[in-house]
C-alpha positions in Angstrom: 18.9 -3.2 -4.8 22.0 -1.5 -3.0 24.6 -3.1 -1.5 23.5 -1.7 1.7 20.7 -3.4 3.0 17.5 -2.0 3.9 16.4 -3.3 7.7 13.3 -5.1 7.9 11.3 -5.4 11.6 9.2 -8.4 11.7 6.6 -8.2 14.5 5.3 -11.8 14.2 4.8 -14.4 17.6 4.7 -17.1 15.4 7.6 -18.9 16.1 7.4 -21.0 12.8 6.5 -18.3 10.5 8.9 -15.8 12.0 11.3 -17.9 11.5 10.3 -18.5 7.7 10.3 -15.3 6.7 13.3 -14.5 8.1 15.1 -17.1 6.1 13.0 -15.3 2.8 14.2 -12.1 3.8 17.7 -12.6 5.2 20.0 -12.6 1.9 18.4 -9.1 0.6 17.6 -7.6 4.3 18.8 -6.9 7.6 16.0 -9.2 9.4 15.2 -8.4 13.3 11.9 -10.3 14.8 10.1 -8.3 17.6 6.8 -10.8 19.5 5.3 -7.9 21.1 5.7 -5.2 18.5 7.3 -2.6 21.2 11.1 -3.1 19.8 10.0 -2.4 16.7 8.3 0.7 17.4 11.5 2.0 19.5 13.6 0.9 16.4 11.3 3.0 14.0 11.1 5.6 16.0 15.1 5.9 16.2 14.9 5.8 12.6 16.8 2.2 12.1 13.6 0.5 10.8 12.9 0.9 7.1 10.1 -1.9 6.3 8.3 -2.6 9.3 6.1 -5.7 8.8 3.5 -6.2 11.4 1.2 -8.5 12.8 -2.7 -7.9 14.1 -3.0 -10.3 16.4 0.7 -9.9 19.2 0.9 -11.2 22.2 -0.5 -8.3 24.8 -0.4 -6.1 21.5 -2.8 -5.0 18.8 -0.9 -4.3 15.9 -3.8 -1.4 14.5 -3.1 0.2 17.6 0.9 -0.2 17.5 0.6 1.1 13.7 -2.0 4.3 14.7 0.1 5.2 17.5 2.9 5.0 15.7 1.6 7.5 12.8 -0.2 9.9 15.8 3.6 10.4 16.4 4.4 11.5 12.9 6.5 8.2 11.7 6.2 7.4 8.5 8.4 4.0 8.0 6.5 1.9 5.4 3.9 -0.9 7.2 3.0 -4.3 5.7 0.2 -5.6 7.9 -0.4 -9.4 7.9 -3.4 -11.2 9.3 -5.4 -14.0 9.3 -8.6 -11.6 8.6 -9.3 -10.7 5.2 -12.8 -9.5 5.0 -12.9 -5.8 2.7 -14.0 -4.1 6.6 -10.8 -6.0 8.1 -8.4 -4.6 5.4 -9.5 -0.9 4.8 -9.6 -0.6 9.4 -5.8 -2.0 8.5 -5.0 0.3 6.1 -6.7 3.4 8.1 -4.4 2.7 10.6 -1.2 3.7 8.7 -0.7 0.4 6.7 0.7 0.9 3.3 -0.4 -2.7 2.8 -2.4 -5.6 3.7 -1.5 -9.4 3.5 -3.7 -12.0 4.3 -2.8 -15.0 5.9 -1.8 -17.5 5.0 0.0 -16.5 2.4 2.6 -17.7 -0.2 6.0 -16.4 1.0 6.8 -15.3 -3.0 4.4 -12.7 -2.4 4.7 -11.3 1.1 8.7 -11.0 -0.3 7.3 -8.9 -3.6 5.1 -6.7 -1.3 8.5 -6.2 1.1 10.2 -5.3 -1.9 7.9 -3.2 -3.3 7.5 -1.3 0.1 11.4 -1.0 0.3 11.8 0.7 -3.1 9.2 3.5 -2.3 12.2 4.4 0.2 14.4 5.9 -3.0 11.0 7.9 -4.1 9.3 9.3 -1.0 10.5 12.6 -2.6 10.0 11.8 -6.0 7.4 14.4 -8.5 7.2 11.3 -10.9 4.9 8.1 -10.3 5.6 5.0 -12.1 2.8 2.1 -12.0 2.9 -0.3 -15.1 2.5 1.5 -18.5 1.5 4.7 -16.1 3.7 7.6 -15.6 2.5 10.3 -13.5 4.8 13.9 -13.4 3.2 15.7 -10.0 5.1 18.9 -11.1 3.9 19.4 -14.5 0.6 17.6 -13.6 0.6 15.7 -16.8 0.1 11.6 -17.3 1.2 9.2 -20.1 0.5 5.5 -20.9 3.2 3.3 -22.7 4.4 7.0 -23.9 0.8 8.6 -24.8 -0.6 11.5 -23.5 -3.9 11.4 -21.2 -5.8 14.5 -21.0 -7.1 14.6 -17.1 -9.6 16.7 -15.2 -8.2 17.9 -11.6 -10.2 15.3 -10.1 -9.3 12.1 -12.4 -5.7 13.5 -12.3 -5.8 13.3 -8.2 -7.8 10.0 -8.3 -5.4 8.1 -10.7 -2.8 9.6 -8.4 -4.5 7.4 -5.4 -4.4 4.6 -7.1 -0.9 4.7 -8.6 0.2 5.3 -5.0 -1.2 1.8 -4.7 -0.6 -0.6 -6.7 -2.8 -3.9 -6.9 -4.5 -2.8 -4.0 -7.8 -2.9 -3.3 -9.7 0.5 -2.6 -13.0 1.0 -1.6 -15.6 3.9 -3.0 -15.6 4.9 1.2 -11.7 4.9 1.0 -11.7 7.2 -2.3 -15.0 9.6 -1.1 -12.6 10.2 1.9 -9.6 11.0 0.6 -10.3 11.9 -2.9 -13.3 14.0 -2.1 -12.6 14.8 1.4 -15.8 13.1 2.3 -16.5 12.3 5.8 -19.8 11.3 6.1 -22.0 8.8 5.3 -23.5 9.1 0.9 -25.8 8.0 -1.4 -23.5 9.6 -4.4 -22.5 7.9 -7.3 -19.8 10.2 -8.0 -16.9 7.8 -7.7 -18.0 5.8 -10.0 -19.2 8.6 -12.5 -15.6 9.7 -12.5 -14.2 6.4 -12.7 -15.9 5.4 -15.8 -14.5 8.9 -17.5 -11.4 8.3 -16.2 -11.2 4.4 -17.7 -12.4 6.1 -20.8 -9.4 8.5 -21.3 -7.1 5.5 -19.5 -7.5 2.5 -21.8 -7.6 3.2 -25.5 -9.4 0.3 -28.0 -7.2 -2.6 -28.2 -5.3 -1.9 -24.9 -5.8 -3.5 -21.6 -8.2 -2.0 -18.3 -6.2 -1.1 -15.9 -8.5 -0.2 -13.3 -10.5 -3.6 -12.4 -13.5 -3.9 -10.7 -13.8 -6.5 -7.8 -17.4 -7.0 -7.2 -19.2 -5.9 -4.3 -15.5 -4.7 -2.7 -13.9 -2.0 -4.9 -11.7 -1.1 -7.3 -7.5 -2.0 -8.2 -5.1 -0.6 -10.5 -4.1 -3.8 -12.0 -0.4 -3.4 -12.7 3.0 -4.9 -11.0 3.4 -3.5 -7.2 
């Protein structure tokens, strides 16, 4: 990390866990705590936000609505979303909003500081034309993706959808969230296409011998399991 430090906005009215996350975050990050979520959405939209961290459940607020509004107006400061609801429906209405993640409470504070940092390096590579995720290494220009160094021959469509995935790290993703906004789908499907491509696309991903990297949660969806 720089010696200047990223600013984190933590929209949290928990007094207690306000207050312990900013004592996790306050030797790496500027720290500011907002209870309603309206500071925060001023500071972002002034630009002095880069991780904004926000809460579901505010006092007079609902964080999806803060986050939506907040994307409507074209901001794009990265969004960890925390709440105490963490059914599959609960996450994926989080992430539609504009999340870029989604932390369940409670939580162990080791994490919720990886997923900050992870957040808070994506600020050096919004620009970036090469994705890194594990062993992966994805060059957008020359459309062309390696593992540990060796080449993997992709269709348009696994290229795009190993794109998604590498965007998200240890995430989980639904087939709904991938017909969407792999396939542009926007209405309700019997196809089995996701998983028809995902099955080629393990094929060419994980050589004998080597480690899956896409993992298959049961009954929820799908992860690429590799650092954040």
């Amino acid at each position: 990390m720089s010696d200047v430090k990223h600013s984190v906005y933590v929209c949290e009215d928990e007094r207690e866990l306000a207050e312990a996350i900013t004592r996790e975050l306050r030797d790496r990050y500027e720290v500011f705590v907002s209870e309603t979520g309206r500071e925060a959405m001023e500071a972002a939209r002034a630009g002095r936000v880069d991780v904004l961290v926000m809460d579901r459940k505010l006092k007079g607020a609902d964080g999806l609505a803060l986050i939506a509004e907040l994307r409507a107006g074209g901001d794009r400061t990265p969004v960890l979303m925390m709440s105490a609801m963490g059914a599959v429906d609960d996450r994926v209405a989080g992430l539609r909003a504009g999340g870029d993640d989604y932390l369940v409470k409670p939580f162990a504070m080791s994490e919720f500081s990886a997923r900050v940092d992870a957040l808070a390096r994506r600020l050096a590579g919004v620009a970036a034309t090469v994705l890194r995720a594990g062993p992966l290494e994805m060059d957008l220009i020359a459309r062309c993706a390696r593992r540990d160094g060796r080449a993997i021959e992709l269709l348009p469509r696994e290229f795009k959808l190993l794109e998604y995935f590498m965007r998200r790290p240890g995430l989980l993703v639904t087939r709904k969230m991938l017909l969407e906004e792999v396939w542009n789908y926007r209405f309700e499907t019997q196809t089995n296409v996701v998983d028809v491509h995902l099955r080629n696309l393990r094929v060419k991903l994980d050589a004998p011998g080597e480690r899956k990297l896409i993992v298959n949660q049961r009954g929820e969806g799908f992860f690429l399991d590799v650092p954040a």
